[in-house]
N, C-alpha and C positions, 0 to 999 in steps of 0.2 A: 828801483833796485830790488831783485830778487834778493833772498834772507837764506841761506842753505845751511839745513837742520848738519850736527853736527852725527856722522853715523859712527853708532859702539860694534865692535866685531859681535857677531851673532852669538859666536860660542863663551865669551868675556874670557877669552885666553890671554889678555892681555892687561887684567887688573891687578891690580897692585897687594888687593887682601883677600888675593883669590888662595884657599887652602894647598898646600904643598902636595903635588905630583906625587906619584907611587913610587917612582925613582929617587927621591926626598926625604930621609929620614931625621925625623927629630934627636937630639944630643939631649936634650933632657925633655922631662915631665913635668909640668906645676902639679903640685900636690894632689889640686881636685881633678885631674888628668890620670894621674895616677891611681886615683881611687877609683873612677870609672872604667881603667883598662885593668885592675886589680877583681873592683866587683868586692872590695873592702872600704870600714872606714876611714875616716882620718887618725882617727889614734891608734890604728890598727897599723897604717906606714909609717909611721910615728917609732911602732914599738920594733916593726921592722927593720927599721934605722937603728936604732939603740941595737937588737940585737944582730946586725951587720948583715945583714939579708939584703940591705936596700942601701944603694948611696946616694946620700943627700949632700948638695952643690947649692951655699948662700951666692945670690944673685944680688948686689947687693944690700942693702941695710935692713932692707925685711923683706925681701922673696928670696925662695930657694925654689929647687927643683930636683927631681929625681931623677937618675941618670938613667935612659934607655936601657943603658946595654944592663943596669942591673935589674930592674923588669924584666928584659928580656930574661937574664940569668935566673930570676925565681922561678919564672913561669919553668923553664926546663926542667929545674930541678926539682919543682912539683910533680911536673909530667912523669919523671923519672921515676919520682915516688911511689906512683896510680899504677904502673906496668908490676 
């Protein structure tokens, strides 16, 4: 009996932990997410939180996450700033 290898699609468009599409946007940010798309510390969206620039969404019992659209929202209003 022949044995026939099992074939993966070439481009792996079809995996399960393949990163989200450009048409795909994220509803929140885990913190260290957010520090990366910030280019700030952690106690720096920390403080951002506290003083309401940034909203923070408990996932339960000990993750949270930052919400997109308020990222999104500082960044503008930064931008806004620099003109």
């Amino acid at each position: 009996m022949q044995q026939h290898a099992q074939q993966q699609p070439a481009d792996d468009s079809l995996g399960r932990n393949d990163a989200p599409q450009a048409s795909e946007q994220a509803l929140l940010y885990r913190i260290h997410t957010a520090e990366t798309k910030l280019g700030v510390s952690r106690s720096t969206i920390y403080r951002l939180v506290n003083e309401g620039q940034l909203v923070l969404i408990k996932i339960g019992k000990r993750s949270s996450g930052i919400t997109a659209a308020s990222v999104h929202a500082l960044i503008e209003r930064n931008k806004a700033l620099a003109y």
